[in-house]
C-alpha positions, 0 to 999 in steps of 0.5 A, spaced: 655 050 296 652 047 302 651 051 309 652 048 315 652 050 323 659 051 325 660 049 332 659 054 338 667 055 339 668 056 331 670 064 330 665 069 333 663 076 329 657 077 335 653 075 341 645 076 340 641 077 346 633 080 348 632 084 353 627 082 359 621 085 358 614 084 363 610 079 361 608 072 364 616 069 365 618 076 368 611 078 371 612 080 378 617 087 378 622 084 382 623 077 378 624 082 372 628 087 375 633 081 378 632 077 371 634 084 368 641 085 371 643 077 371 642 079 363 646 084 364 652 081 369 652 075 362 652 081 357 658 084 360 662 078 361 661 077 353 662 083 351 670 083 354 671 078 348 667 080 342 661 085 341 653 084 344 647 086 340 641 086 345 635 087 343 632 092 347 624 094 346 621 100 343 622 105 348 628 101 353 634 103 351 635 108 356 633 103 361 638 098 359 644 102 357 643 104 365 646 096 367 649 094 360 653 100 360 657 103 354 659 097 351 653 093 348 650 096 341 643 097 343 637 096 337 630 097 339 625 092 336 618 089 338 619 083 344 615 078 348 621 075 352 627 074 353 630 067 349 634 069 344 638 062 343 630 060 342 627 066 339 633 067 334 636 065 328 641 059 327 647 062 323 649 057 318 655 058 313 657 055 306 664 057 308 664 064 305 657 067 307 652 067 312 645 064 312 640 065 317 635 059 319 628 062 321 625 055 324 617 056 326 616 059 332 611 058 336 612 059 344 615 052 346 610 048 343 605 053 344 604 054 351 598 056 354 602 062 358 606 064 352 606 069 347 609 069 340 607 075 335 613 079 336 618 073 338 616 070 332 619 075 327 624 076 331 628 071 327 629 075 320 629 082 324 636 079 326 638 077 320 636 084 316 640 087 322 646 083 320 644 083 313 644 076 312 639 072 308 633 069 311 632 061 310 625 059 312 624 052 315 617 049 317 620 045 322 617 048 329 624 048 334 628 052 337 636 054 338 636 051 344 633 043 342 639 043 337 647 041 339 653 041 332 659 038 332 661 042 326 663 036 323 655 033 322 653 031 328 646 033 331 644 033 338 636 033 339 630 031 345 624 027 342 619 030 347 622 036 343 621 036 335 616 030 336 612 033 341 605 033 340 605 042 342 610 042 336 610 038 330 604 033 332 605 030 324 612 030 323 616 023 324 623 021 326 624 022 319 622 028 317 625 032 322 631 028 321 631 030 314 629 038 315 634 038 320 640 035 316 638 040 310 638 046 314 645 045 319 648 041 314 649 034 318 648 027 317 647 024 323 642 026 329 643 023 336 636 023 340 636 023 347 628 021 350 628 027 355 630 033 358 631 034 365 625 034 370 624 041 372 625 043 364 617 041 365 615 045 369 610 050 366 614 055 364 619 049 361 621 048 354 620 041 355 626 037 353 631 042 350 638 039 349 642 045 350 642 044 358 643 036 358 648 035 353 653 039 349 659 037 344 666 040 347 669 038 341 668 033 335 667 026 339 667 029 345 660 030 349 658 034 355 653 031 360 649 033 366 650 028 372 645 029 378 649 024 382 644 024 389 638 019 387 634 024 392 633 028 385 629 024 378 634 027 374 639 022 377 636 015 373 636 021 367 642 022 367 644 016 367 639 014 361 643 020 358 650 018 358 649 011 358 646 012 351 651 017 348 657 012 351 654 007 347 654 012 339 659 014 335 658 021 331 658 022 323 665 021 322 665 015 326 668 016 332 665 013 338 662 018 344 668 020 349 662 022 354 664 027 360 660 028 365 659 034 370 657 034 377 651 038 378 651 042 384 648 041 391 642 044 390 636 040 389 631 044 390 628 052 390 625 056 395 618 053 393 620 046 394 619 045 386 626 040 383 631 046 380 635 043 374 641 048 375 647 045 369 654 048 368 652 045 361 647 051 359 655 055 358 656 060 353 662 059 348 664 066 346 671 067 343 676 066 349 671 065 353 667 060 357 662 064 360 659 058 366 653 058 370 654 059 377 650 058 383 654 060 388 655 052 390 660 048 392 660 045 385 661 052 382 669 050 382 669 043 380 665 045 373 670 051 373 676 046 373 672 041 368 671 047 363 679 049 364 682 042 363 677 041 356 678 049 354 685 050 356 685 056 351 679 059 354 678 064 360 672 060 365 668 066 367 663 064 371 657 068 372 651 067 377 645 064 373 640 063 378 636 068 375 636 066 370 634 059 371 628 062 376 625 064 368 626 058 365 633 058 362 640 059 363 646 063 360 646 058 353 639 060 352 640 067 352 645 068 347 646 066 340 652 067 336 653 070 329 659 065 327 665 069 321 664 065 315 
């Protein structure tokens, strides 16, 4: 029987994430220490509806358990950072048993800061620990630059599985074919870009994952900068315009929601920020939203609640977080019930 990649609000048997570590995200002791205990305040709010496994280095347990408390399983295995969604394995069912997709990691397109030895086998010791088998890919991507629907249809960023730092020799095709092999999809919905700041240097450059993301079969989520001080407002309409404009695998036409970004335009170096509510966490019972101690925070909140009604919206600040180059959505990775 064919696997398939579940939607994220399909059952859950688990949340996966990697505890930060020092390295060149977290090099200074004080960024680390914050990033530590926004991982943590994320781990907690998932745990209160369904176990956590974080990944914690050799040596870090005692650490950990001092800010992830009783309730997070901890295992010990080698790490370089901290991004599980990217770093791990995409959990794939053929409706009675798991699977394990291992994609080619190689530190965001083999960034010149990054380190991968460790983060590249970090895929298969996730599914030895859920004693699931492995499926090797030899497509460079992450769990970040993919969105399903569950019902065939993929979300991808041409910067990202076409960039030149990742898979210079693949074409549309090719990577179309790979990914509908491995997911279980038929139909692939490509953005031209990410998000301005996603390019910085400790960018991915281009993940889907904070641009857009399926709320439910047919319906899309979309990042929408709406002051035209910021680049990501003519993206953003780029954005939607293109996915008001597609139907998905079944042939529904995009229902295309849009949620506000928040107020802040940029951080305290003047650098742009890409704060999104669209790098949320669906755990079971749970929308876990990013936060940003922002006058949008509620505006998100109420979108989320009015498109989940069956879920509580916790709301978790994620702006240590985003300091390292991510969000909540990137941090975690499900382990969906067959």
């Amino acid at each position: 029987m064919t696997f398939r990649m579940p939607a994220e609000w399909a059952p859950h048997e688990r949340t996966w994430m990697a505890w930060p570590s020092p390295n060149a995200t977290f090099a200074d002791p004080a960024a680390l220490a914050r990033a530590r205990t926004a991982w943590a305040a994320v781990a907690r709010a998932v745990r209160r509806f369904e176990p956590v496994t974080m990944v914690v280095p050799p040596g870090g347990t005692e650490e950990a358990r001092a800010l992830l408390g009783p309730d997070v399983e901890l295992v010990e295995r080698e790490l370089d950072d901290a991004w599980m969604r990217d770093i791990g394995p995409t959990f794939v069912t053929n409706g009675t048993r798991l699977s394990a997709v291992d994609w080619v990691f190689n530190g965001w397109g083999a960034q010149d800061w990054a380190r991968w030895e460790h983060d590249s086998a970090i895929a298969r010791e996730v599914a030895d620990l859920a004693g699931v088998p492995v499926l090797p890919s030899p497509l460079v991507n992450e769990g970040g630059a993919i969105h399903v629907d569950g019902e065939g249809t993929v979300l991808l960023t041409e910067t990202v599985q076409l960039g030149a730092g990742r898979n210079p020799d693949w074409t549309r095709e090719r990577v179309e074919e790979e990914i509908h092999a491995k997911l279980g999809t038929t139909e692939a919905i490509w953005l031209p870009h990410g998000l301005t700041a996603d390019y910085g240097r400790y960018g991915t450059q281009g993940h889907v994952d904070i641009v857009a993301a399926f709320a439910r079969p047919g319906t899309v989520l979309v990042h929408s900068q709406q002051d035209s001080a910021h680049p990501d407002f003519e993206r953003s309409r780029t954005h939607v315009e293109l996915l008001r404009g597609r139907t998905d695998a079944r042939g529904r036409p995009l229902e295309v929601v849009e949620v506000p970004a928040p107020t802040v335009l940029k951080d305290e170096e003047g650098d742009w920020v890409d704060y999104s509510y669209i790098n949320h966490y669906l755990c079971e019972g749970a929308v876990i939203l990013c936060a940003f101690d922002d006058p949008h925070d509620e505006r998100a909140a109420a979108i989320f609640r009015r498109l989940f009604p069956e879920r509580e919206v916790v709301l978790v600040d994620a702006r240590a977080v985003f300091a390292a180059g991510g969000g909540i959505h990137c941090i975690t990775q499900q382990q969906p019930k067959p």
